[in-house]
N, C-alpha and C positions, 0 to 999 in steps of 0.2 A: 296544223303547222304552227308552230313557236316562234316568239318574235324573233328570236334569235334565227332561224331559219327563213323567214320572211327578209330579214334582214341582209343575210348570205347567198337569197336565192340566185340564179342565172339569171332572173332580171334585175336582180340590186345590184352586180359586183360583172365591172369589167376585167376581163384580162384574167377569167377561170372559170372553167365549167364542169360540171359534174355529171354525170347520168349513170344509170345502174346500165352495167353488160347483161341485161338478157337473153344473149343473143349468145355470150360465153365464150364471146372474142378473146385470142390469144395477142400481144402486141405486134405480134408476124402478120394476124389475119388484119387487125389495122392497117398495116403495111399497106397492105394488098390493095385493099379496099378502098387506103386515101391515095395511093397511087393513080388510080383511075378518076380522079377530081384535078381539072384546073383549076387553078387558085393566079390570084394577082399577087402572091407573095412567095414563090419558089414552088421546086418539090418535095417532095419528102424524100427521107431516108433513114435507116435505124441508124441510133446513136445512142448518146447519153446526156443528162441532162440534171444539170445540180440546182437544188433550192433549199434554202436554210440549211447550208450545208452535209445534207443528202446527196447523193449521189443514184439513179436508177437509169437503167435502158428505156428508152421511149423512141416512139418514132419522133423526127427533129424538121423543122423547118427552118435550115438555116439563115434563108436570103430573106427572112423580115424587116429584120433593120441589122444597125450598126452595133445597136448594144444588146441584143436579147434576141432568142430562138423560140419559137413557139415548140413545146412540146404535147405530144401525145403519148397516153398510158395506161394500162391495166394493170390495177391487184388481182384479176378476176371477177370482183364482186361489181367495182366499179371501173368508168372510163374518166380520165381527166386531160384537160387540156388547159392549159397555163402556159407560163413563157420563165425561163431564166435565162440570166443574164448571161452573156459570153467570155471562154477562161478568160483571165484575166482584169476582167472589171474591178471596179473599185469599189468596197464597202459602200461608199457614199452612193454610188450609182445603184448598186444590189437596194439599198435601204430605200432610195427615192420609188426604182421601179416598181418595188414593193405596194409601195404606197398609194403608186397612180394607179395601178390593178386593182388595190385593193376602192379607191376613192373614184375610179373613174376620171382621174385630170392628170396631168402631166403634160411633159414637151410634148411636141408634133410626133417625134418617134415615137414614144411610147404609146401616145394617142393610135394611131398607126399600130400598132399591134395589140392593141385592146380591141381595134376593129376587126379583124383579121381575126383575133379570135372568136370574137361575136360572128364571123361567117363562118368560120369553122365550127360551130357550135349548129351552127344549121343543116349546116351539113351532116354533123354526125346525126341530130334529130330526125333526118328524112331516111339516111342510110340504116338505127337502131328501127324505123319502121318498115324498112324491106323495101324501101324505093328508091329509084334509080338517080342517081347525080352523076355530073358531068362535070361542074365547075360550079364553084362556089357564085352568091350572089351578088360580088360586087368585084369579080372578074374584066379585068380589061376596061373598068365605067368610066375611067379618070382617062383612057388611052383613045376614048374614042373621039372621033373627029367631028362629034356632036357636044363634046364636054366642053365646058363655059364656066371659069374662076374666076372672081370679083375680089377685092379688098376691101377693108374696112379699119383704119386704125384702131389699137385697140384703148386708146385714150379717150377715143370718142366718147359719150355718153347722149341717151335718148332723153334731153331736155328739150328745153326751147330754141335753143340753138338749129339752123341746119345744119347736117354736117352731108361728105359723099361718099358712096360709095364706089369702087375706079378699077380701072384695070390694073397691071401690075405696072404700067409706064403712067400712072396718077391720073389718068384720062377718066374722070365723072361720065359713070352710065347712069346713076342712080344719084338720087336725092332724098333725106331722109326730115324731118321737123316733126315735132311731138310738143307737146304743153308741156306747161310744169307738174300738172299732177298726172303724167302718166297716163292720161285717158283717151286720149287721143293722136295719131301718125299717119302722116300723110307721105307717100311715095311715089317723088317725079320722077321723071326721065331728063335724060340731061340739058333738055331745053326748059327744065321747069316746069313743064306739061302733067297735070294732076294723071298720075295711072290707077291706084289704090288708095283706098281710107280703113284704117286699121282702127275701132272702137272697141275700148273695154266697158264691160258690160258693168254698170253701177251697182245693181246688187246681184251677188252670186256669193256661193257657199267657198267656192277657191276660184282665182281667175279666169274670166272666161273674154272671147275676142272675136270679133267678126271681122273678115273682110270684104270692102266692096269696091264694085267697080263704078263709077256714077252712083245711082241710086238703085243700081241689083246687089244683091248680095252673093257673094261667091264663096264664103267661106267662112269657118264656123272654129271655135280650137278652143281647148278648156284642160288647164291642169288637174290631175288625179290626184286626188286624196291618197298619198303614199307612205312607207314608212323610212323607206330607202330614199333615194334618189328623185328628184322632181320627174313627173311622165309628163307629158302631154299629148294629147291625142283629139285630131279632127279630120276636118275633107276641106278644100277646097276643091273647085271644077268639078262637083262629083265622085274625086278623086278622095278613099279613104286615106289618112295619114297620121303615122305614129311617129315620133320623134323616140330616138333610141342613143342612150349616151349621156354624160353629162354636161346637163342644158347651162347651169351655174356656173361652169367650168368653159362655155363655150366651146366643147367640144361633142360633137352629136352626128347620126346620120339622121337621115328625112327618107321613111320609106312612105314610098306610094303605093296602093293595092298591094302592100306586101314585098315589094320591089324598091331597091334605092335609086331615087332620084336625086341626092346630092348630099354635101355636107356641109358641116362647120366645124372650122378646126383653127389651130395656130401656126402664123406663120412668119418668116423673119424675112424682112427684104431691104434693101441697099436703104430706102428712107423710113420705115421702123415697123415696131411689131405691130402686127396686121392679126385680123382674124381673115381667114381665107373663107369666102361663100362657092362652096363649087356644086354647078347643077353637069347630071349627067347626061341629057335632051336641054339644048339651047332653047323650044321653044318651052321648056319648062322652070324658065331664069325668072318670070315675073312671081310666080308660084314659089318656090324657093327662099328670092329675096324677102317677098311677105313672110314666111314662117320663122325666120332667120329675126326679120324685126321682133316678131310676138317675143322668140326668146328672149331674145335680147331688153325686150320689155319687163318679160318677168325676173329675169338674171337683178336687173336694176332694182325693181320690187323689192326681192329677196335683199339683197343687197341694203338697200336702205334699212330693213326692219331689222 
């Protein structure tokens, strides 16, 4: 593989994916086939679907968002899925959406269908292997009556300062304080009460972070030497976890064993722009908000340098 291709792969670039039709799916047999998957972002249906002024039949998702339809497609050779924009949009809109697909950031909508495609991508992967889906992986997660969203101004910054993290009526669940050099964060609960100590490790080859709880250690996280996009990947509780998205952009999910347990994303509310923390098991909000600070840790890192 070439840098160029490393660079383009399905885990460098949100919001398109590629895989070869082995299988020598017609876009009818698509149909068919993404018909039978729930998803948290519509159904499908054939259509048409334009990008850089192209025009082709694809199956369409249109209830994504406001600005853009996720599509699905076959040359034969290959399958892709990608998203254009809806008639009517505005060059400037085509240009932007472009750009977040291509970089992984953008507003909250477009975030929102980069993800969406990154499930749909999973989906096609289980289904090109001959195995049975039902509904995509991040189905119904934000609907359930165990889902728990926090705020964070996005002004904030991880100094010496404290700052809080709150509900969406400003109400401090969390407490945040960090040094000046980034090496250390400590996270209360809203009485001030010490819950987690978040330690970066003094010598390591790329960032690396523990968390603990008193004097146990529960969790471990360390960025990947990439050429794309920053990774990171650890456990806390035992729990394996990848961060998947753009971490620098504040915009990511947190899978657990494979599974999403929550995100981070951008969000606009009546007293300002917020980054939104959402877990999808309430008892997995402490868990969360720790990984949530790491990035936020390294965002600031990068950032500085």
């Amino acid at each position: 593989m070439g840098l160029f291709d490393k660079l383009t792969s399905n885990e460098n670039v949100s919001g398109y994916k590629k895989y070869d039709n082995k299988n020598g799916w017609t876009t009818a047999d698509l149909l068919e086939k993404l018909s039978g998957v729930q998803t948290s972002f519509g159904e499908p249906k054939m259509g048409k679907a334009k990008v850089l002024g192209k025009d082709f039949d694809a199956v369409i998702y249109s209830d994504a968002s406001e600005t853009s339809d996720i599509y699905v497609k076959t040359d034969g050779k290959k399958i892709e899925i990608g998203f254009s924009t809806k008639p009517g949009a505005s060059k400037d809109v085509m240009k932007n959406a472009l750009m977040a697909g291509a970089l992984g950031v953008g507003n909250a909508d477009q975030n929102a269908v980069n993800r969406y495609i990154d499930e749909l991508g999973g989906v096609m992967e289980k289904l090109l292997a001959g195995q049975s889906v039902t509904e995509t992986a991040g189905t119904n997660a934000l609907d359930s009556t165990d889902a728990y969203k926090l705020y964070m101004e996005e002004n904030f910054k991880l100094l010496s300062d404290k700052y809080s993290i709150c509900t969406e009526d400003q109400e401090p669940v969390f407490y945040v304080s960090g040094d000046l050099m980034g090496m250390s964060y400590k996270i209360m609960d809203a009485n001030e009460n010490e819950i987690m100590v978040i330690k970066k490790k003094l010598v390591a080859i790329t960032p690396e972070y523990t968390v603990s709880e008193g004097k146990k250690e529960i969790g471990h996280f360390k960025k990947k030497l990439t050429l794309g996009r920053p990774e990171i990947n650890g456990n806390i509780n035992g729990m394996e976890v990848k961060i998947k998205g753009d971490v620098l952009g504040n915009c990511f999910d947190i899978l657990g064993n494979g599974k999403p347990i929550g995100n981070v994303d951008h969000a606009q509310l009546l007293w300002g722009n917020c980054y939104s923390i959402a877990t999808f098991e309430k008892s997995m909000v402490n868990s969360v908000v720790a990984i949530a600070v790491i990035c936020e840790a390294i965002a600031k890192a990068e950032d500085s340098n």
